[in-house]
N, C-alpha and C positions, 0 to 999 in steps of 0.2 A: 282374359285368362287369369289375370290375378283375383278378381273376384270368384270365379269358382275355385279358386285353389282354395280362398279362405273358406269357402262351404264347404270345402272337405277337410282340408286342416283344423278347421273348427272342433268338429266331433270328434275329431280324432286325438284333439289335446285334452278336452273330457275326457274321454275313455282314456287316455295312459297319462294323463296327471303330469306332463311336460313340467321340469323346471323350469326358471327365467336363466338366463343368463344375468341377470340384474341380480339375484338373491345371490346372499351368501351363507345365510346359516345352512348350510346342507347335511340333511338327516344321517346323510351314511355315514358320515363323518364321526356318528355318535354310535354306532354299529359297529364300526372300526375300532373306536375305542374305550365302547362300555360307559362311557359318561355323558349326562347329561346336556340336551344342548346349551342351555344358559350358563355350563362351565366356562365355556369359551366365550359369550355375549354377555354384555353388559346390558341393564335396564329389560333393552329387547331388540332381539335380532332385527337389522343383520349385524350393529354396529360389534366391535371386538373387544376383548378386555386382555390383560397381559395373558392369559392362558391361553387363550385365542391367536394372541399375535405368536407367542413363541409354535405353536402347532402347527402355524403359517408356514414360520422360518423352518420348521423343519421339513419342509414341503408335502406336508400333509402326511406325513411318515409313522407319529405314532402309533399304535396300537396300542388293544389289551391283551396282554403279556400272556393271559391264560387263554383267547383264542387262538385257533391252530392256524397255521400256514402252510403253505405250501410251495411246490415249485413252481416254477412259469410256466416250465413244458412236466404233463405227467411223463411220469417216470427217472426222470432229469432227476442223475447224480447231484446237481447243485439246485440247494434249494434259498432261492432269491429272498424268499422270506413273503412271497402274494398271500395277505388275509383268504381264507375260504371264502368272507363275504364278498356277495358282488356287490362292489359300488355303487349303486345306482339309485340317484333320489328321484322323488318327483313332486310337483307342485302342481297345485291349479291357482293363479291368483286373477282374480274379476276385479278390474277395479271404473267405478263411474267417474269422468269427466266429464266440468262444464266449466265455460268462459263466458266471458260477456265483453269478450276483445270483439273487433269491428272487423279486422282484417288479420289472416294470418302472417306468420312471418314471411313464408315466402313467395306469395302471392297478393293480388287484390282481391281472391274470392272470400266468398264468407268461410269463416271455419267451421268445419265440421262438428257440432256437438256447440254450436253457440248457442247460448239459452237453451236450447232444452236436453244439453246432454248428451254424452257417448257411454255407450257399455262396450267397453275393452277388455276381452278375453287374451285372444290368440296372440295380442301384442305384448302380453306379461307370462308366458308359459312356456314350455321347452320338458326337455330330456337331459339328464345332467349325468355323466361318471365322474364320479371325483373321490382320492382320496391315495392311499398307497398301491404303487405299481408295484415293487421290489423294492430291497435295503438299497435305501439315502435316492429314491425315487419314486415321487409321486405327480401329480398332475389333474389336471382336472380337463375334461371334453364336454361342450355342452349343445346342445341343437334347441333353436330357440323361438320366437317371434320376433320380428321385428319391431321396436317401440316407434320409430322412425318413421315406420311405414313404404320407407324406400323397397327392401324388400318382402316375402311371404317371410321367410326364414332366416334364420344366420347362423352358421357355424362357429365356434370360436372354441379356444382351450389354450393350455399351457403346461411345459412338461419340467419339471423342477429336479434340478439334483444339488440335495442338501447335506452336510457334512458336520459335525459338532465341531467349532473352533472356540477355542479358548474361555469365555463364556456362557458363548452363544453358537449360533450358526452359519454359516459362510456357504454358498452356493452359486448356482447361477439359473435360471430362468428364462425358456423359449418359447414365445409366447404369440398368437395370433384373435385378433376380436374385431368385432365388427362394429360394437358401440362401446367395450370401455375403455378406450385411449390407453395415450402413451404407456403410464403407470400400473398399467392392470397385471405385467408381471411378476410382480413382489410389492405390495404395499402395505402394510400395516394398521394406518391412522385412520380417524373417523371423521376426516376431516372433509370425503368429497375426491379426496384428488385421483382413487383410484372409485369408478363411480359406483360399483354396491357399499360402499361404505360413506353411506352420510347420513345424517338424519331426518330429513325429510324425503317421500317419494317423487315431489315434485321440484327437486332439486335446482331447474330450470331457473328458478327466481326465488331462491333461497341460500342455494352456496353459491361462493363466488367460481371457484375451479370448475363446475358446471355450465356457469351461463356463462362463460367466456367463449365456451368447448375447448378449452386449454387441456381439457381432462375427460374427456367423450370422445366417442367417435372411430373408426377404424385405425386399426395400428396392428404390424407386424414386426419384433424385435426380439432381441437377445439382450439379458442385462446379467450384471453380478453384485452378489451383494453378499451385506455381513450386517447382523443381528442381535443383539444382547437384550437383557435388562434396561439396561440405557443411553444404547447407538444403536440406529440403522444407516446405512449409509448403502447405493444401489449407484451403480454406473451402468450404460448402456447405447447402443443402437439400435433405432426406429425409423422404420418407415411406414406415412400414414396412411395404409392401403392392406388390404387384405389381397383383392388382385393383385399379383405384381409384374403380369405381362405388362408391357410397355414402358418397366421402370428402367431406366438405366440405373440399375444398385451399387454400381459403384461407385456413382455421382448421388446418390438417394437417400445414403444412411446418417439419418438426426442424431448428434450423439446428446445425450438428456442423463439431468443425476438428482439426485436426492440425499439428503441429511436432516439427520432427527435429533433432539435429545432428550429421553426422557429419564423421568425421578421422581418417583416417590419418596413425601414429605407425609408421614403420620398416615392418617386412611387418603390423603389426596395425591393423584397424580396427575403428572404436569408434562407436556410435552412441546415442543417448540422447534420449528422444520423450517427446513428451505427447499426449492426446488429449480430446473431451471430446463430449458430445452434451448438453441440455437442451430442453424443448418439449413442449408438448401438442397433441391434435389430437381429433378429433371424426369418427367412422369409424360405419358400419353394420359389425354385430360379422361379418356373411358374408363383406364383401370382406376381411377381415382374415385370413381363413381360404383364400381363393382361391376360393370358391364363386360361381354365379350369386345374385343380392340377388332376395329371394322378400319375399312380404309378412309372413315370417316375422321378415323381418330387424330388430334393433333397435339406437337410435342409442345409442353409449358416448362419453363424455370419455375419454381417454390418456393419463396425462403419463409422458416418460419424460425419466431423466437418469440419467449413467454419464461416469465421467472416472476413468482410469487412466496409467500412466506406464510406457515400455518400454526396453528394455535390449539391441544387440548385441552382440557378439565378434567377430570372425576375427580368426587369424594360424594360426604355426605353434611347434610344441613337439617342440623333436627333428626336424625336417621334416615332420613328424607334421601336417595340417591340421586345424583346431578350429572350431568354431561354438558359441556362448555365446548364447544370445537368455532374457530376464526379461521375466516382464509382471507387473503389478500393477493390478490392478482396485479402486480404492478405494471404488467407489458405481455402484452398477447397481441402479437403483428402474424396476417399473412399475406404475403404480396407474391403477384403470378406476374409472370411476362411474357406473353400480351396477354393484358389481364381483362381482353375481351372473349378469351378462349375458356375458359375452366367453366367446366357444368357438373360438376360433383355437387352435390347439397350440402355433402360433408365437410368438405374444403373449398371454401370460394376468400376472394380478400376480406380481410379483417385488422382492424385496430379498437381494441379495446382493451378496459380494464375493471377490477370489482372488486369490492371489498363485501364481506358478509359475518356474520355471526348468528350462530345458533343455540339455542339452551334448551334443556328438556329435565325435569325434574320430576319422577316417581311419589305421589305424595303416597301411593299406595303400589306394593312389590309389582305388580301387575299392569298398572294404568300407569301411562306418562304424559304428561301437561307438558308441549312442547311450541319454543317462540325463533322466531328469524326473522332478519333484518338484514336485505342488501338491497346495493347502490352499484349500480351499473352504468359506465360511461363509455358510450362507442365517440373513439375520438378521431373519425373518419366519414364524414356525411356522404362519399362515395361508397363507402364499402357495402360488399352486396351482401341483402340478409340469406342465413342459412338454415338449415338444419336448429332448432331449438336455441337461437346466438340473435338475439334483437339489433336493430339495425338504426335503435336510436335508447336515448340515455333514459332512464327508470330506478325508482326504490319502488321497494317493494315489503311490505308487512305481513307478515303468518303466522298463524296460529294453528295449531293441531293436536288431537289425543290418540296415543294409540295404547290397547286394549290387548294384553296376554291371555286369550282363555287358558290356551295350556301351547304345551311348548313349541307345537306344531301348527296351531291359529292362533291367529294372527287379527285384529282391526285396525282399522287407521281411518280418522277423520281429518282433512286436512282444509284451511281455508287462507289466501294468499288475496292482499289487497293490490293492485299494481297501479302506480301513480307516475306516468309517463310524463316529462320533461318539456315534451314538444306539445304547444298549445293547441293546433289540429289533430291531435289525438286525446280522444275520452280516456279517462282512469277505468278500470276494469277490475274484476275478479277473477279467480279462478277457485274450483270445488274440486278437489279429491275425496271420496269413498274406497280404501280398498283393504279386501279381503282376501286373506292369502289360507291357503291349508297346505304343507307340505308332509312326504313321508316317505 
């Protein structure tokens, strides 16, 4: 069943240009408000620069002043302030994978795309609305591929209502995803932790908030937060599940926060964060997995906790533009009881931790020469491997260029050396190729 889905899902993301839910430079966004999309993106999408972050904070609310609006309902005495345009972007991005790993993570069989490579459509493409609902409401809904492969499809979105406080922005954010974890309801920084925003696509073994999955993976929550110039700070409950039949939610809700500070010093700016999540919860081990709850299904304890600290850069070098972003994952624990029960891919036990850094430098407006460097350490020889989260300790070296034709394509070459810890495992590659077009 799932293979003919994807034979029809296939052509059908061809033909209507599916966004990812992974992208973030989203075109209507620029439709909305008359400006260019590299106003908001620094070097090259999807990463954000302060015009982008503040756009964010307003929950995607600006407009241009000279397009018309309208009401919500025609004819409607009150008129909310909805853009006439409809929001709606779309993308196609192909991208070729290849490995020369032995074994996948969650299995003994060979990986799919070992040595001779995969062509990945339907896992990077989707249908995206995003941008202003009505005044101090906007949101983004998006229908996607699964990169996971767990499922055909995944729904996800999040519906923002943003307010002008005192410098900045102050709001709150309710938010559901299938793959970008906790932080996906308000996040700013380029740092990874909210995962369309890093710098490399193969994030896996390049950021550290990635290959922990401290920052991936399903999550449905409620946060608040406030925004300036030079504070973000977000408070919130989470729970890591999209399904949430079988959750008991009021033993379930993670409470997680975040703190930023950032300042411009001359053309550079600097930013410097903390994060942190702690909580247990009480889940039927299906909904944890996305499935329908059969009487099969059995009830688990979850406690999870993970707190790390992050790191940006911009300026310029030579006139040369730069991007610096550090993550460091000091504690990322998940323990079930009985931890012979959970079959989620998503959430199974875990202890690890990572540090990473990444640089990308523009020698030319268009091209960027981009390098990473992380150190992965699973500090649990039981714990079971998951979803994109290795189950033994690794560095890892990358290199990549990616390529501006114009503001809607996109190239990326990417190449990642992986040097695995444990003597019975060969060192390995990985190849990314990908090509995005959106509009």
């Amino acid at each position: 069943m799932k293979h003919l889905t994807k034979k029809i899902l296939l052509p059908l993301s061809i033909l209507f240009l599916m966004l990812p839910e992974s992208a973030s430079a989203i075109p209507s966004f620029t439709r909305q408000t008359g400006e260019n999309c590299m106003v908001c993106h620094v070097q090259n999408t999807p990463k954000l620069n302060s015009h982008g972050r503040d756009f964010a904070l307003s929950g995607f609310t600006k407009y241009n002043s000279k397009s018309e609006t309208q009401a919500l309902i025609e004819g409607s005495d009150i008129a909310l302030g909805l853009p006439s345009v409809m929001n709606v972007s779309a993308i196609i991005k192909a991208r070729y994978v290849k490995t020369s790993d032995d074994l996948d993570t969650n299995s003994s069989a060979d990986i799919v795309g070992k040595e001779r490579g995969e062509l990945q459509v339907l896992e990077s493409s989707g249908l995206y609305f995003a941008g202003r609902i009505a005044d101090n409401v906007g949101g983004v809904v998006s229908i996607t591929g699964d990169p996971s492969a767990t499922n055909d499809v995944v729904f996800g979105g999040k519906a923002i209502l943003s307010y002008k406080a005192l410098n900045g922005f102050a709001g709150a954010s309710l938010y559901s995803t299938q793959i970008n974890g906790t932080f996906y309801g308000m996040e700013n920084f380029n740092t990874g932790l909210n995962t369309p925003l890093r710098q490399f696509e193969n994030a896996y073994v390049t950021n550290a908030a990635q290959a922990t999955g401290i920052a991936n993976g399903p999550a449905t929550g409620f946060q608040l937060y406030y925004g300036d110039n030079n504070f973000f700070v977000t408070v919130g409950l989470t729970i890591p599940s999209q399904n949430n039949e079988g959750l008991d939610a009021g033993g379930s809700l993670i409470p997680f926060g975040r703190l930023a500070y950032n300042r411009t010093v001359d053309k550079w700016n600097f930013m410097i964060g903390t994060y942190g999540l702690s909580g247990e919860l009480k889940a039927t081990d299906e909904s944890l997995n996305g499935g329908i709850i059969t009487t099969q299904g059995k009830l688990v304890n979850i406690k999870k906790e993970g707190y790390g600290f992050d790191f940006e850069m911009t300026g310029f070098i030579r006139n040369m533009m730069t991007m610096t972003t550090a993550n460091i994952v000091m504690k990322n624990i998940i323990e079930t009881t009985p931890n012979n029960l959970l079959i989620s891919p998503n959430l199974q036990k875990t202890d690890n931790s990572a540090a990473s850094i990444e640089f990308q430098i523009n020698p030319i407006e268009k091209l960027g020469v981009k390098v990473a460097y992380l150190n992965y350490d699973n500090k649990d020889a039981t714990a079971v491997s998951r979803e994109f989260v290795k189950a033994y300790d690794f560095e890892a070296y990358s290199f990549g260029l990616n390529y501006l034709i114009r503001q809607n394509i996109t190239l990326d070459a990417e190449y990642s050396y992986n040097d695995p810890a444990e003597s019975t495992r060969d060192n390995y590659h990985d190849i990314y190729i990908v090509a995005s077009l959106a509009f």
